[in-house]
C-alpha positions in Angstrom: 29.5 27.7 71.2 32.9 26.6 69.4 33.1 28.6 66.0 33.3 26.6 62.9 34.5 27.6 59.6 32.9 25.8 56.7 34.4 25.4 53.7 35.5 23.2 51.3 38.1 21.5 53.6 34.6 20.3 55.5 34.0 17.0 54.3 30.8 15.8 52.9 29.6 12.4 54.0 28.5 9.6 51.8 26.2 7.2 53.5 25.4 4.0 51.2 26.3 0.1 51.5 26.8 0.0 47.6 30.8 0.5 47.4 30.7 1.2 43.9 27.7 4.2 44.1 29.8 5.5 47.1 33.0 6.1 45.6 31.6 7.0 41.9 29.7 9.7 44.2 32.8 10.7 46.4 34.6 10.5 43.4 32.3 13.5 41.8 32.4 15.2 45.0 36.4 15.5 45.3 36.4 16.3 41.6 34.2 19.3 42.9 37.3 20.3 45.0 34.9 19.1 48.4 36.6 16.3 51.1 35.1 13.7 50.9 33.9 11.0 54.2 32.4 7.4 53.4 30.5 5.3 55.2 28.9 1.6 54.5 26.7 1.4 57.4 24.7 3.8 59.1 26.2 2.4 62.9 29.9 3.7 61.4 28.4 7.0 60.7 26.5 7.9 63.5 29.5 7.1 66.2 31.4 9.8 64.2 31.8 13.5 65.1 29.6 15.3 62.6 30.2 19.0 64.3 32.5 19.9 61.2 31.0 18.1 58.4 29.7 20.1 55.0 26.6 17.9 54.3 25.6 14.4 54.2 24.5 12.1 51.5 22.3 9.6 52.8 21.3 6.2 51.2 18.1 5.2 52.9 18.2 1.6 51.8 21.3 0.3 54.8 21.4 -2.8 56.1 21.9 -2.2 59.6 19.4 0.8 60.4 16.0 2.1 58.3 17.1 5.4 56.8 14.4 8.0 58.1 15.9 6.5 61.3 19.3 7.5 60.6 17.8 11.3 59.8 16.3 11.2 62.2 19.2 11.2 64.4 21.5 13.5 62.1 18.4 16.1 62.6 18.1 15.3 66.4 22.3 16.0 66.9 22.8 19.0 64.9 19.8 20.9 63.2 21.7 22.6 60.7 23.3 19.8 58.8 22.2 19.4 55.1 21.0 15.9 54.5 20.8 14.8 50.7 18.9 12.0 50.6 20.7 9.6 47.5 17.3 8.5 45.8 16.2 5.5 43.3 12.6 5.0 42.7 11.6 6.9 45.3 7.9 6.0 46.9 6.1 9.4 47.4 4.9 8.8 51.0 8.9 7.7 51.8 9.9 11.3 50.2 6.9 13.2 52.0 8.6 11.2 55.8 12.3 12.8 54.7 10.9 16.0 54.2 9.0 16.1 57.4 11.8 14.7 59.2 14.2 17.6 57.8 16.1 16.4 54.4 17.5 19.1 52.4 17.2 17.8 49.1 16.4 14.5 46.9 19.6 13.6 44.4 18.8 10.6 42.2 21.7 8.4 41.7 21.5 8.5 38.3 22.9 12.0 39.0 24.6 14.7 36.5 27.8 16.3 37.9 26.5 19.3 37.5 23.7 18.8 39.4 25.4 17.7 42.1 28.1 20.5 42.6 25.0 22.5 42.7 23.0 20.7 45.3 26.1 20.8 46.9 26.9 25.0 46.5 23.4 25.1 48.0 23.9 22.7 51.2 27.0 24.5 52.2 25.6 27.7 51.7 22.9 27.0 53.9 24.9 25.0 56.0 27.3 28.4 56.6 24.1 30.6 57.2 22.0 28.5 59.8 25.5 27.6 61.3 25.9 31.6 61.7 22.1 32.4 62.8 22.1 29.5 65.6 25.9 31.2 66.7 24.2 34.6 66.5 21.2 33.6 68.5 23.0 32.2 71.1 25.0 35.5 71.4 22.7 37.9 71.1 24.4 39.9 68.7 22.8 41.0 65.4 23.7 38.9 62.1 23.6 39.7 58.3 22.3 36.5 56.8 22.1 37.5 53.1 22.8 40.9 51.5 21.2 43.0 53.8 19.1 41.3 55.8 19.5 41.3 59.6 18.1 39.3 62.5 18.4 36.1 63.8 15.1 35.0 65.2 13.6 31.6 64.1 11.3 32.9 61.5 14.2 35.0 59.4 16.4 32.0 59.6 13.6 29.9 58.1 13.3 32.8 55.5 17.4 32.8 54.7 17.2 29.4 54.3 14.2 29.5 51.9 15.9 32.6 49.4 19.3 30.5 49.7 17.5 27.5 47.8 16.6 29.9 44.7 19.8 32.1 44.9 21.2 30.4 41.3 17.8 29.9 39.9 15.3 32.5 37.4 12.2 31.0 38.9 9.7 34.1 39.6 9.3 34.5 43.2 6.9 36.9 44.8 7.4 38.5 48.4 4.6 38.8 50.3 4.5 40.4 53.5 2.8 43.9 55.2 4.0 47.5 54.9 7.4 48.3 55.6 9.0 44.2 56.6 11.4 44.9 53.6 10.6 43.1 50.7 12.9 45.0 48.7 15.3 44.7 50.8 14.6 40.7 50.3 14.3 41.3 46.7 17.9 43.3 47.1 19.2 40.2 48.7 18.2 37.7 46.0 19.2 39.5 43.1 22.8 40.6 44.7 23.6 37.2 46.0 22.6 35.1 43.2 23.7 34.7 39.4 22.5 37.9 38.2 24.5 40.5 40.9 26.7 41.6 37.9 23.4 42.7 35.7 21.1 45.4 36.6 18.5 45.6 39.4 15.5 47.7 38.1 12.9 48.6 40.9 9.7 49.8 39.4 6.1 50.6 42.0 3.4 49.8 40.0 1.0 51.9 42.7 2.6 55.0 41.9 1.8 55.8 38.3 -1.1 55.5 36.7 -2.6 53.0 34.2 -0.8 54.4 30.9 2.2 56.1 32.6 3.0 52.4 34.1 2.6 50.7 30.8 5.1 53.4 29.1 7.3 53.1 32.3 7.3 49.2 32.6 7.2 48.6 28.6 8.9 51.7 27.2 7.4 53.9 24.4 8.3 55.2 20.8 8.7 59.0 20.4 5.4 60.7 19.5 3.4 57.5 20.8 1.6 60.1 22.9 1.6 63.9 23.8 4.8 64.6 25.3 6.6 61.6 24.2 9.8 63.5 22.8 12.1 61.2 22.9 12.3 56.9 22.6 12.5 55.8 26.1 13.6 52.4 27.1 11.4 51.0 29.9 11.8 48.7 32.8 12.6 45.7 31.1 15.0 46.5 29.1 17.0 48.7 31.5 16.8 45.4 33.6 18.3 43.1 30.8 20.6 40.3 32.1 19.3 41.2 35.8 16.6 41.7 38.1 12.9 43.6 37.4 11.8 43.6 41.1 7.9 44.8 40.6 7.1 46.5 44.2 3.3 46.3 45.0 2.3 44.0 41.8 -1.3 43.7 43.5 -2.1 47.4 42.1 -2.1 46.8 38.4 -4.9 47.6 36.2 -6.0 44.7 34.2 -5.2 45.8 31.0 -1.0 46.3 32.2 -1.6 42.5 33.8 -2.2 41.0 30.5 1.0 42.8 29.0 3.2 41.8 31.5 1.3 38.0 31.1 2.5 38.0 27.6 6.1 39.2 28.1 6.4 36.5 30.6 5.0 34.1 28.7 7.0 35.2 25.2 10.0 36.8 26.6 9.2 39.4 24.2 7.9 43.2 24.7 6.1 46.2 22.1 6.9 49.6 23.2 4.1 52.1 23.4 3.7 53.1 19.9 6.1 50.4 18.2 5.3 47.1 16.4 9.0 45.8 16.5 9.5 43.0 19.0 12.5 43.2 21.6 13.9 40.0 23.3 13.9 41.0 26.6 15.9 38.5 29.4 15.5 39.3 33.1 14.4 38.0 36.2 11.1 39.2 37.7 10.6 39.2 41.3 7.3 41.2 42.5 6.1 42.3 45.9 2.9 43.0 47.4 1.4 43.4 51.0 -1.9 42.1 49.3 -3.8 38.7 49.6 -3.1 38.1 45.9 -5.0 34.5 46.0 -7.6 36.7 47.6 -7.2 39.0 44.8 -7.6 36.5 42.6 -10.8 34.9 43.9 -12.4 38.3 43.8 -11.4 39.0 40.3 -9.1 41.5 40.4 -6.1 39.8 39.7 -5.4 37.2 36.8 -5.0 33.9 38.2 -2.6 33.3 35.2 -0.9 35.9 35.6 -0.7 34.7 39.5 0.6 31.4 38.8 3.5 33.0 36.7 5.0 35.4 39.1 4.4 33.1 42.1 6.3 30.3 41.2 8.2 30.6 44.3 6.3 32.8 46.9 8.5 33.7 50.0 6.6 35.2 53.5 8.5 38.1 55.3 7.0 38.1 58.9 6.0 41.3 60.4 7.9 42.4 63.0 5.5 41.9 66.1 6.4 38.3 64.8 10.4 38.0 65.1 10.1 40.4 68.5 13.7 38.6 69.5 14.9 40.7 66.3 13.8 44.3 67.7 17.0 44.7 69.5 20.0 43.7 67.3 18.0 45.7 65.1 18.5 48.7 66.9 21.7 48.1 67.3 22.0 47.8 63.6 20.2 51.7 62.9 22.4 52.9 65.9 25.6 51.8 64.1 24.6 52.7 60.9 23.2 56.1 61.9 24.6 57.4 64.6 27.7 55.4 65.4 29.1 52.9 67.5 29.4 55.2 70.5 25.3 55.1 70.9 23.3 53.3 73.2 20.1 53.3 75.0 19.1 53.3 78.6 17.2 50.0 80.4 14.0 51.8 79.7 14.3 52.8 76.4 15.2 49.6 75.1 12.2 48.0 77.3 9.8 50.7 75.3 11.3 49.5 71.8 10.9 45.8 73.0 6.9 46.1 74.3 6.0 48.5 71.2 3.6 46.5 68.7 5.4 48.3 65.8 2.2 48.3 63.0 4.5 49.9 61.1 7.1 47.1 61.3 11.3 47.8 60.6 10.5 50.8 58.9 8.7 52.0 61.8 11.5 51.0 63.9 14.0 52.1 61.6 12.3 55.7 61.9 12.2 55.8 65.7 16.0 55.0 66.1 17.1 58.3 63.5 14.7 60.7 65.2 15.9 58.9 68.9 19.4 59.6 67.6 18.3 63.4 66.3 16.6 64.4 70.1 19.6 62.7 72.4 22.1 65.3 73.4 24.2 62.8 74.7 26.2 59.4 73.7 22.7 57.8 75.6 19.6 57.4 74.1 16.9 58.2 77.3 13.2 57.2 77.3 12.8 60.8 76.4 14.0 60.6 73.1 11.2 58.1 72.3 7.9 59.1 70.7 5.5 59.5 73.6 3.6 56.5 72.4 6.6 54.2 73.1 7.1 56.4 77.0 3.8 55.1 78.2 4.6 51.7 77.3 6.9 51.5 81.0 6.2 54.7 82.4 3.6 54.1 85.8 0.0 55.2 84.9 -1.0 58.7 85.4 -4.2 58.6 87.1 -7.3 60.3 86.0 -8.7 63.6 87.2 -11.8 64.0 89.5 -14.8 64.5 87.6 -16.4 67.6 88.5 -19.0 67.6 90.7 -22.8 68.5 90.8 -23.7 71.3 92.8 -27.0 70.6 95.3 -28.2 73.7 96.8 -29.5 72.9 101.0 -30.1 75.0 103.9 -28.5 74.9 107.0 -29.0 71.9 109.3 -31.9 73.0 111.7 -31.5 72.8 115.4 -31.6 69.5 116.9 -34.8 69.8 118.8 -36.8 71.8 116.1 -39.9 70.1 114.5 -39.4 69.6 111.3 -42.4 69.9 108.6 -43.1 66.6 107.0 -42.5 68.4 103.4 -39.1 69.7 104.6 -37.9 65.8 105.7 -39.0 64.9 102.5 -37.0 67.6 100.8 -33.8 66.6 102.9 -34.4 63.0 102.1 -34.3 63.5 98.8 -31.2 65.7 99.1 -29.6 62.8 101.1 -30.0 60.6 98.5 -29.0 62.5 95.4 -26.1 63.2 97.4 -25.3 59.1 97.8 -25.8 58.8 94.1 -23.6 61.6 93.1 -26.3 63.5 91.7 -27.7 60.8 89.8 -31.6 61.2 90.2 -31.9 57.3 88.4 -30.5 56.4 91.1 -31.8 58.7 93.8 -35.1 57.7 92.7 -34.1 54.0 93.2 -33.1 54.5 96.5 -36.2 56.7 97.6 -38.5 53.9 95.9 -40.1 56.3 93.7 -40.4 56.7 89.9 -37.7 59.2 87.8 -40.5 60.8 86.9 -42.6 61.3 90.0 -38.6 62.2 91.6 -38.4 64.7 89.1 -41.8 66.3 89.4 -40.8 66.4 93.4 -37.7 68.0 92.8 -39.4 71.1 91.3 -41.9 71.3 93.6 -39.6 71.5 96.3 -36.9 73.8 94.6 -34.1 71.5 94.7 -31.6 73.2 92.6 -29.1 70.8 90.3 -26.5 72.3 88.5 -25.0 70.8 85.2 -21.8 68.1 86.2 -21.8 64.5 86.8 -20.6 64.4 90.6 -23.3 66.6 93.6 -21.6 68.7 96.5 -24.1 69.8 99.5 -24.0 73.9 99.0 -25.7 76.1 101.8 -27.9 79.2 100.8 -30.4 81.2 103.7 -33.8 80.9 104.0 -36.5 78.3 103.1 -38.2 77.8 100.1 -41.5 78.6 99.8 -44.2 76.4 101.2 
């Protein structure tokens, strides 16, 4: 795969027939330091190489070819290349088509500059992360794609491309996703790669304290608001002004604490414990849960205003069973950042990682690799460095021991041309066939047609002796029982 390097020297394309909307919109563009490519016809633009291009901005009004057609085909050539659709009057069902087919945005021609140097930030920032992910794939190598955040399977390239569309932007976003697929980490990203890395980022779990000690810690408190409250203390939102309040399992909150934090977010202002003095407070609020909160919601536990504040933008993190093609470069990841780029693993150790159904997800597997890199001795990590949960993922089956056996007590065979009392044939008979049936006198009796009970009643009469086990040897003692 030929490596590209997008930047500003990449052009952007302008697809429209109207000269004078082209240029005014190239003219924009180049004012926004971007080349700049036009085209009057969509047959011009589709015989050009578009491997290096930015973005495109697509007019779908052409003469010469409908323009979902001419997505269509920019889609189909290379998957990663922003299309801005130039809109006027857009029909609905015409916008709902573009999106299907792939656009990246909507721009009305009636644009603002600003507005378009930011939709155009945005394209070539996604442009330079899919471009990246689809180079990593292809390699097999991990890849950072924001802050943090490693992989490079289809689902986190969906989800980089999602948190790259709300990097500039204060819209509320809440992460859901299970127990330990890093939403903080995700939270991390979006905070340190967007406008407010330069402010605070103020990480507060709202399932660790309890009712009153979250309020104080989330809202702050006066001294002497409550028994041991020596001091003023400033709480999570203000130590978070000008940055990021990331509230880490948000589903937890008593209901009283969600209608404070419903007010702050609705009036931007906060009341410590114990104070009536307003305080502006100016932050971005990103929450977290591994809850259901619509669940939440319909069950009453959870405001459904409150809901509809925090997720304004709500962003998935699939579990790891999920993104399996990501298990790997993430080891390689924790090997490099733990032990060193010396480490590796065996065939079979990496083929016990790979088959494990991690419930625990990258924490899980995050955990494995430092205690895999604590037991090796070596430069190697074996398959005996692995918990033994992972070993029996590849290792052959061991199989299962004998169950013990019954014990039948039986006399001697008698001689071949001894008669034989009809009591004692019966007595070997029945011998014979708990013997077949492994002891089992359900089954014995089966075989014998007779009842369980009437079996049973005939075993004690004859002095068969059973011992205690599921399985029945043949064991020889002298002498007959009594007739």
């Amino acid at each position: 795969m030929n490596v590209v390097d997008f930047n500003r020297q990449s052009p952007v394309v302008i697809v429209d027939r109207d000269d004078v909307a082209r240029r005014s919109l190239g003219a924009w563009a180049e004012a926004a330091g971007y080349a700049v490519r036009e085209y009057a016809t969509a047959r011009e633009a589709l015989e050009a190489d578009s491997s290096e291009w930015l973005a495109v901005c697509l007019e779908l009004g052409l003469e010469d070819m409908v323009g979902l057609d001419v997505l269509r085909h920019l889609r189909a050539r290379d998957t990663t290349l922003p299309v801005i659709v130039l809109t006027r009057n857009l029909q609905l069902d015409t916008a709902v088509d573009a999106t299907r087919l792939g656009a990246f945005a909507f721009l009305d021609k009636a644009f603002e500059p600003a507005r378009l140097e930011r939709t155009l930030q945005s394209a070539a920032k996604a442009r330079r992360v899919s471009w990246r992910a689809l180079r990593c794939a292809g390699d097999g190598g991990a890849e950072r794609l924001i802050g943090a955040i490693v992989g490079r399977s289809a689902p986190m390239r969906v989800l980089a491309r999602q948190l790259e569309r709300i990097l500039q932007s204060d819209v509320p976003v809440c992460i859901s996703g299970e127990t330990g697929t890093g939403k903080e980490l995700v939270a991390r990203a979006l905070h340190e790669q967007g406008a407010r890395a330069r402010g605070p980022f103020v990480a507060v779990n709202c399932a660790a304290f309890s009712e009153s000690l979250l309020e104080s810690e989330l809202f702050g408190h006066e001294r002497g608001a409550f028994t041991g409250a020596l001091a003023m203390h400033r709480g999570c939102f203000e130590q978070a002004q000008g940055g990021t309040l990331f509230l880490d399992e948000v589903g937890e909150m008593s209901s009283a604490t969600q209608v404070r934090l419903l007010r702050i977010l609705q009036e931007r202002t906060l009341r410590r414990v114990g104070s009536t003095a307003e305080v502006r407070v100016d932050v971005r609020i990103i929450a977290a849960t591994h809850r259901d909160l619509m669940a939440e919601v319909k069950a009453g536990r959870f405001r459904e205003d409150l809901y509809y504040r925090l997720a304004v933008y709500p962003v998935q993190v699939p579990a790891l069973r999920e993104r399996a093609t990501d298990i790997l470069p993430l080891v390689d990841h924790f090997l490099e950042k733990f032990g060193g780029p010396s480490l590796s693993l065996t065939d079979e150790a990496r083929e016990a990682l790979v088959r494990h159904r991690w419930p625990g997800n990258v924490r899980e597997l995050q955990n494995v690799v430092q205690r895999a890199i604590l037991s090796c001795d070596g430069a190697r990590i074996e398959l005996a460095d692995l918990p033994p949960e992972l070993r029996v993922l590849v290792l052959p089956p061991v199989p299962a021991a004998p169950p013990p056996m019954r014990t039948v007590i039986v006399d001697p065979p008698a001689p071949s041309d001894a008669v034989v009392p009809l009591r004692e044939l019966e007595r070997r008979e029945i011998l014979k066939a708990l013997t077949v049936t492994n002891g089992s006198v359900t089954k014995a009796a089966k075989l014998l047609g007779l009842g369980r009970a009437t079996l049973y009643r005939r075993v004690a009469e004859l002095h068969i002796q059973l011992e205690p086990g599921p399985g029945v040897t043949l064991a020889p003692v002298c002498g007959r029982p009594p007739s």
